[in-house]
Residue frames as a rotation matrix with the C-alpha (Angstrom) as fourth column:
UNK 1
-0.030 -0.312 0.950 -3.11
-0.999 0.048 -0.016 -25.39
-0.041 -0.949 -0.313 -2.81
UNK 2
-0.795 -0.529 -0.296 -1.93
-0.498 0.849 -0.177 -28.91
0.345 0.007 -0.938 -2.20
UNK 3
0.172 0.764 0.623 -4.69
-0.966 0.255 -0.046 -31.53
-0.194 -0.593 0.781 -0.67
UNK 4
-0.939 -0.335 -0.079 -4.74
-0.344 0.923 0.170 -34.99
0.016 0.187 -0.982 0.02
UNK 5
-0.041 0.997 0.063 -7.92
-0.724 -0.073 0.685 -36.16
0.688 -0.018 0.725 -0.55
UNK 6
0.913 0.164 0.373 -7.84
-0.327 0.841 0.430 -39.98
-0.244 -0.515 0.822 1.17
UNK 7
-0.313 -0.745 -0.589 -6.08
-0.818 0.526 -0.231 -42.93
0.482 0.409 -0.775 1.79
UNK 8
0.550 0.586 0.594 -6.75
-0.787 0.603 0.134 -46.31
-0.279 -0.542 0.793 2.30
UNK 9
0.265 -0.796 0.545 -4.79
-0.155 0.522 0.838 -49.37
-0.952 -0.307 0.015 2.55
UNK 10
-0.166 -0.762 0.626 -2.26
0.732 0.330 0.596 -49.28
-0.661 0.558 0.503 -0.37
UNK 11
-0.104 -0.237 0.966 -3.09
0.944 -0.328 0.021 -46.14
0.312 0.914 0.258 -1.84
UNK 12
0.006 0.233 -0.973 -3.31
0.661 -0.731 -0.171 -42.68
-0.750 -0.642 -0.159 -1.20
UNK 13
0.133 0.560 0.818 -4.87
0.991 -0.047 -0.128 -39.24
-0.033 0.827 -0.561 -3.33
UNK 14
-0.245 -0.510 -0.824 -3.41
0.485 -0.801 0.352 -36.30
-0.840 -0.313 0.443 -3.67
UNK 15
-0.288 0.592 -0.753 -5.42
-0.591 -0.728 -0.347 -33.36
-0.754 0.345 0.560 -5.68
UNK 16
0.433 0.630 -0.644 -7.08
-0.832 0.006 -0.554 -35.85
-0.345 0.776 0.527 -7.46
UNK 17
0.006 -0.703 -0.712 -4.29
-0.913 0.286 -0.290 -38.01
0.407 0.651 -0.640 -8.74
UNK 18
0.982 0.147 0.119 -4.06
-0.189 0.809 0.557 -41.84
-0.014 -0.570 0.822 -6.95
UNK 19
-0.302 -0.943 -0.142 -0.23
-0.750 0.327 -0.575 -42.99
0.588 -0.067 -0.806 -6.10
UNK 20
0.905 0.243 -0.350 0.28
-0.187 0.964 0.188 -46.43
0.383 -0.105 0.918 -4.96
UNK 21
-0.306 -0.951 -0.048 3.64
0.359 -0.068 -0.931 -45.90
0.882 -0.302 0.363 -3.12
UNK 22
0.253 -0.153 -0.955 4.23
0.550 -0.790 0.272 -43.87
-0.796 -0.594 -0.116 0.65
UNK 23
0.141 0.084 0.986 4.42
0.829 -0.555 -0.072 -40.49
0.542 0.828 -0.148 -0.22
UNK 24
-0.443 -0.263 -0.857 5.93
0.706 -0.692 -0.153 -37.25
-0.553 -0.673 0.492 0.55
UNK 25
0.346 0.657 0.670 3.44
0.831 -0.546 0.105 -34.20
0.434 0.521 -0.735 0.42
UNK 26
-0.822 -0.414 -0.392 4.79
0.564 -0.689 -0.455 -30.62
-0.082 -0.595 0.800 1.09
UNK 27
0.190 0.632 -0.751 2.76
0.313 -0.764 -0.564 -27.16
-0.931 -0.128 -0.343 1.52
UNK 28
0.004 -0.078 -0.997 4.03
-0.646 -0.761 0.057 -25.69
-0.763 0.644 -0.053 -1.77
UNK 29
0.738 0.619 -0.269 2.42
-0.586 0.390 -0.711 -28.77
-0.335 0.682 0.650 -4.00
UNK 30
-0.442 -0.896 0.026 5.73
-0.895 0.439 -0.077 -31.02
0.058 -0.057 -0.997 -3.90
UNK 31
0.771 0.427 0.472 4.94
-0.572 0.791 0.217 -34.64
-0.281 -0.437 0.854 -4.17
UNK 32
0.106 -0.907 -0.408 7.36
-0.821 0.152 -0.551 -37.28
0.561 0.393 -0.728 -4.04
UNK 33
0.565 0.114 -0.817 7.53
-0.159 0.987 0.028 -41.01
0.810 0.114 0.576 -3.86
UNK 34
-0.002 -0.485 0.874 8.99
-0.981 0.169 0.092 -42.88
-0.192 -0.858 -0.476 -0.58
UNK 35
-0.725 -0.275 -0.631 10.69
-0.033 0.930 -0.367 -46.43
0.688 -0.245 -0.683 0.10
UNK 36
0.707 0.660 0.254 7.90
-0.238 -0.116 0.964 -47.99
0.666 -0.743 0.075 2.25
UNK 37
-0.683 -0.688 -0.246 9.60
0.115 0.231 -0.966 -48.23
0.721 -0.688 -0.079 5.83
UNK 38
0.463 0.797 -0.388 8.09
0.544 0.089 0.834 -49.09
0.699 -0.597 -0.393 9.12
UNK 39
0.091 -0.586 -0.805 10.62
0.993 -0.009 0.119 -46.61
-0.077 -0.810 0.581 10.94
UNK 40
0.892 0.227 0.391 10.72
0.381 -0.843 -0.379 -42.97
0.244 0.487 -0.839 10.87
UNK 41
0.140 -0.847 -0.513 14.55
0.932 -0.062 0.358 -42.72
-0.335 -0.528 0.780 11.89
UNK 42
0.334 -0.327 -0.884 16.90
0.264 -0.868 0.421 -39.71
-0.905 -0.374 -0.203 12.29
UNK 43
-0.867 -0.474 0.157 17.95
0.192 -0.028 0.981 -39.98
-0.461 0.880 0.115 8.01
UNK 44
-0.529 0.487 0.695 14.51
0.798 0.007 0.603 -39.10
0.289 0.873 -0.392 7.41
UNK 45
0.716 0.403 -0.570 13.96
0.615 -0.750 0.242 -36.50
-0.330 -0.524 -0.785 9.48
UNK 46
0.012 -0.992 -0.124 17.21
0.339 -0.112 0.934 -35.09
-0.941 -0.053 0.335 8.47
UNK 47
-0.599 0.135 0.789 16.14
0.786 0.288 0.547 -35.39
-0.154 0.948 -0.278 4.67
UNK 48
0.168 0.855 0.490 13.14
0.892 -0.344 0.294 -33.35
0.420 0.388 -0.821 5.47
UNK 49
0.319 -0.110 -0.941 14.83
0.679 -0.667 0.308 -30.46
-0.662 -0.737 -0.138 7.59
UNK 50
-0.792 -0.556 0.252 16.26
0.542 -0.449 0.710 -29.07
-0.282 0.699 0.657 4.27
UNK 51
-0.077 0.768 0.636 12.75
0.743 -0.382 0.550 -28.20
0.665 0.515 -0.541 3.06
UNK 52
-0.925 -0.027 0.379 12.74
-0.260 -0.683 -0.683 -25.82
0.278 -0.730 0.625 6.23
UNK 53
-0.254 0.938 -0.236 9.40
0.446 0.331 0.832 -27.08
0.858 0.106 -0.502 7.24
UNK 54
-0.298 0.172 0.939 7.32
-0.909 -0.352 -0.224 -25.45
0.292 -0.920 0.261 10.48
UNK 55
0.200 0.738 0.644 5.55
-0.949 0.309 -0.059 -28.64
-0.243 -0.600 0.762 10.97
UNK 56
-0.854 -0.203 -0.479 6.34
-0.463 0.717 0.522 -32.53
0.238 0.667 -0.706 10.01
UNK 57
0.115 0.878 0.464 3.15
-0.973 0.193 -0.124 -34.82
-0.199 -0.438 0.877 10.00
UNK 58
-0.723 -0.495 -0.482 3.69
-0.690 0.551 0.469 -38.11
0.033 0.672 -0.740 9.91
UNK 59
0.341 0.866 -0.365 0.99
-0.881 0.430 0.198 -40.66
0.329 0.254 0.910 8.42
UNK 60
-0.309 -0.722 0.619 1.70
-0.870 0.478 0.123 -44.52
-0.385 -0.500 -0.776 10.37
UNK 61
-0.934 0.142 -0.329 -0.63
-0.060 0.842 0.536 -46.38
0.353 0.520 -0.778 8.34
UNK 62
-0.291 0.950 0.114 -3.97
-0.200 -0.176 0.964 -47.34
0.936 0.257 0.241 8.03
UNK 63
0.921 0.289 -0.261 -3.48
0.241 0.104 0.965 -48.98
0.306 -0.952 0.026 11.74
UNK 64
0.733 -0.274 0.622 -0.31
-0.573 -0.742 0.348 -47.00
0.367 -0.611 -0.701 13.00
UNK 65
0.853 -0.523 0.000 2.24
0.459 0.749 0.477 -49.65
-0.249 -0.407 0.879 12.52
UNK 66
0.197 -0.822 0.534 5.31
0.122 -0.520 -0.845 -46.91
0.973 0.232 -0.003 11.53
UNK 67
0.348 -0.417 -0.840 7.58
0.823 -0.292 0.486 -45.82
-0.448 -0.861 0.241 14.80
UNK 68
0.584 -0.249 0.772 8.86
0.304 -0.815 -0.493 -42.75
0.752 0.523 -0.400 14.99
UNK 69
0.220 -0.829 -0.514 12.17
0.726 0.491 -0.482 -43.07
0.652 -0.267 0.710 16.71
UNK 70
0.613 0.444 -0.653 12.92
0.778 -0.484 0.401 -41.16
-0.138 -0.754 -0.643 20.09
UNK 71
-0.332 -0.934 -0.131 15.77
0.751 -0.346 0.562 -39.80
-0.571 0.089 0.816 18.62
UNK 72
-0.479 0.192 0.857 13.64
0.740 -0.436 0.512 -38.04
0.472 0.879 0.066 15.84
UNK 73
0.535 0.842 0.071 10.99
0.630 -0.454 0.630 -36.79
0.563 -0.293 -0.773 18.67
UNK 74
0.389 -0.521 -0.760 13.59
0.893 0.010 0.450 -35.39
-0.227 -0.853 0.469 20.34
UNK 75
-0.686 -0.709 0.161 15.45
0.671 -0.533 0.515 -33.44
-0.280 0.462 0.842 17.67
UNK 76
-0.253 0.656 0.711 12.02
0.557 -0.503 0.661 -32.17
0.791 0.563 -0.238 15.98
UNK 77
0.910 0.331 -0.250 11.26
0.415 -0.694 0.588 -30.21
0.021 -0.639 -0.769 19.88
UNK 78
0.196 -0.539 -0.819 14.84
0.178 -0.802 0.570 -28.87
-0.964 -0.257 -0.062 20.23
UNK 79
-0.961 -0.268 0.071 14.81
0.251 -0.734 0.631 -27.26
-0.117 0.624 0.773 16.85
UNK 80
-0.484 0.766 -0.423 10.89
-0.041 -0.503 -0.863 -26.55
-0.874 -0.401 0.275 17.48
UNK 81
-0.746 0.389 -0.540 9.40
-0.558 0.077 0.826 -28.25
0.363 0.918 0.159 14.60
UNK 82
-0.172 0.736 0.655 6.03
-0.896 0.160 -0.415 -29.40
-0.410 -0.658 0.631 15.66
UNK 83
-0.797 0.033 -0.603 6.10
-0.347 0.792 0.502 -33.26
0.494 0.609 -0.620 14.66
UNK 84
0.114 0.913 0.391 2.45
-0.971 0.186 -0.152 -35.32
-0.211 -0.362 0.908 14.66
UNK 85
-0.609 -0.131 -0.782 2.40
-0.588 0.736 0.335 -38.58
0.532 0.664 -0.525 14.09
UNK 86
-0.376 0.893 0.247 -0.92
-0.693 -0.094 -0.715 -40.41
-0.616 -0.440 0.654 13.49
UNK 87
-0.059 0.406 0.912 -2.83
0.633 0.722 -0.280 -43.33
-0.772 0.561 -0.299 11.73
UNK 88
-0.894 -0.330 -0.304 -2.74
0.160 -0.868 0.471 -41.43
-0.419 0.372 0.828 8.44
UNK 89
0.037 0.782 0.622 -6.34
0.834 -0.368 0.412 -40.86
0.551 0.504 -0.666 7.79
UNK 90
0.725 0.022 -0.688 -5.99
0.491 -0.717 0.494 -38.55
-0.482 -0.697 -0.531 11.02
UNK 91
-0.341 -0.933 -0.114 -2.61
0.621 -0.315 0.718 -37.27
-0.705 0.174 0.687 9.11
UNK 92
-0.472 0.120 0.873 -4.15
0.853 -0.186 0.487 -36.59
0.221 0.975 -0.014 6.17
UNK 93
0.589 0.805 0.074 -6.73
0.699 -0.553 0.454 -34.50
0.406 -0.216 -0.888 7.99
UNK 94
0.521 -0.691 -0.501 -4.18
0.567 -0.158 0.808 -32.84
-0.638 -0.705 0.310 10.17
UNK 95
-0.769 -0.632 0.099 -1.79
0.476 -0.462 0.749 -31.75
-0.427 0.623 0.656 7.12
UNK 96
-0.122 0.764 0.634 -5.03
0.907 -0.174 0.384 -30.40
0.404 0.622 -0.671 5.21
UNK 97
0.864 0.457 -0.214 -5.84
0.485 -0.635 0.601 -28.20
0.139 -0.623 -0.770 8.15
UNK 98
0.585 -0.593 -0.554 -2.57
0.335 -0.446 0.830 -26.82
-0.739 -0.671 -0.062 8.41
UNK 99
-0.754 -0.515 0.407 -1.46
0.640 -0.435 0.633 -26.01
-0.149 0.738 0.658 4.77
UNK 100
0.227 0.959 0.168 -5.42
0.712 -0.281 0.644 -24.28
0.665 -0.027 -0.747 5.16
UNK 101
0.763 0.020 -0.646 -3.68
0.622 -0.299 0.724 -22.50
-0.178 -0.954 -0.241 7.71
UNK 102
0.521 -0.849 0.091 -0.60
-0.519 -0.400 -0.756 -21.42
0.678 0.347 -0.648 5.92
UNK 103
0.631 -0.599 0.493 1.78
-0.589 0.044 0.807 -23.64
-0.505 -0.800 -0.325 7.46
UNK 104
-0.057 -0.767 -0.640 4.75
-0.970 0.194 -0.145 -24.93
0.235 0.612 -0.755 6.24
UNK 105
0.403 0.656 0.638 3.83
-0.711 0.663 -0.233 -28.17
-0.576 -0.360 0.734 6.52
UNK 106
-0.658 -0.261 -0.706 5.51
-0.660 0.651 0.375 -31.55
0.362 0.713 -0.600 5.13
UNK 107
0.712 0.416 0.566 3.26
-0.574 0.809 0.127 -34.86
-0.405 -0.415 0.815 5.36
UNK 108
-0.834 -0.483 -0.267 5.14
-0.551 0.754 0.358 -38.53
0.028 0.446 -0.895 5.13
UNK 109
0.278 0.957 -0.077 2.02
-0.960 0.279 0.003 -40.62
0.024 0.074 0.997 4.26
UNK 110
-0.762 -0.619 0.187 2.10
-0.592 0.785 0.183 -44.57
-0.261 0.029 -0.965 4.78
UNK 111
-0.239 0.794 -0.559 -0.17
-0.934 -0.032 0.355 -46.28
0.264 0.608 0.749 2.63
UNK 112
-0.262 0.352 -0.898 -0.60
0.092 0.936 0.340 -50.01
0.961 0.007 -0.278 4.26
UNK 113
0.255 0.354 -0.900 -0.66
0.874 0.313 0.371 -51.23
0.413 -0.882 -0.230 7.72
């Protein structure tokens, strides 16, 4: 099973491993590098609907300087995809507890502010 262990400004751990980038973490042990961006817009939400996810979590940084555009919050309730979006130590926790849960879970982690 997938786990993020931590993150703290400019890095984040995933089963062990350290990455020095944003990261995308699915339930089924997917990891995969991200452009940092301070915007969660409607191309990345879009990106991640292919994976079929139940849940998106998104990590905003160590102090929660990502947005996550109303357009995204919008789309992610009418197609009923529960989207969080939290400082990403809370994220991290969050996605943990819910791939612990069996959910389909994706996490975008941001790894600075």
């Amino acid at each position: 099973m997938v786990k993020i262990d931590f993150t703290k400004f400019g890095e984040v751990s995933i089963n062990g491993k350290i990455y020095y980038s944003d990261m995308l973490v699915c339930w089924d042990g997917k990891v995969e590098f991200k452009v940092k961006k301070h915007i969660f817009d409607m191309d990345d939400f879009v990106a991640l609907l292919k994976m079929k996810p139940e849940v998106i979590v998104i990590g905003t940084g160590q102090e929660g300087i990502v947005k996550v555009s109303d357009e995204v919050r919008q789309a992610a309730e009418d197609k009923k995809i529960k989207l969080y979006v939290d400082p990403s130590p809370k994220a991290v926790d969050m996605f943990n507890g819910l791939v612990a849960q069996g959910k389909k879970a994706i996490a975008l982690i941001h790894t600075t502010c």
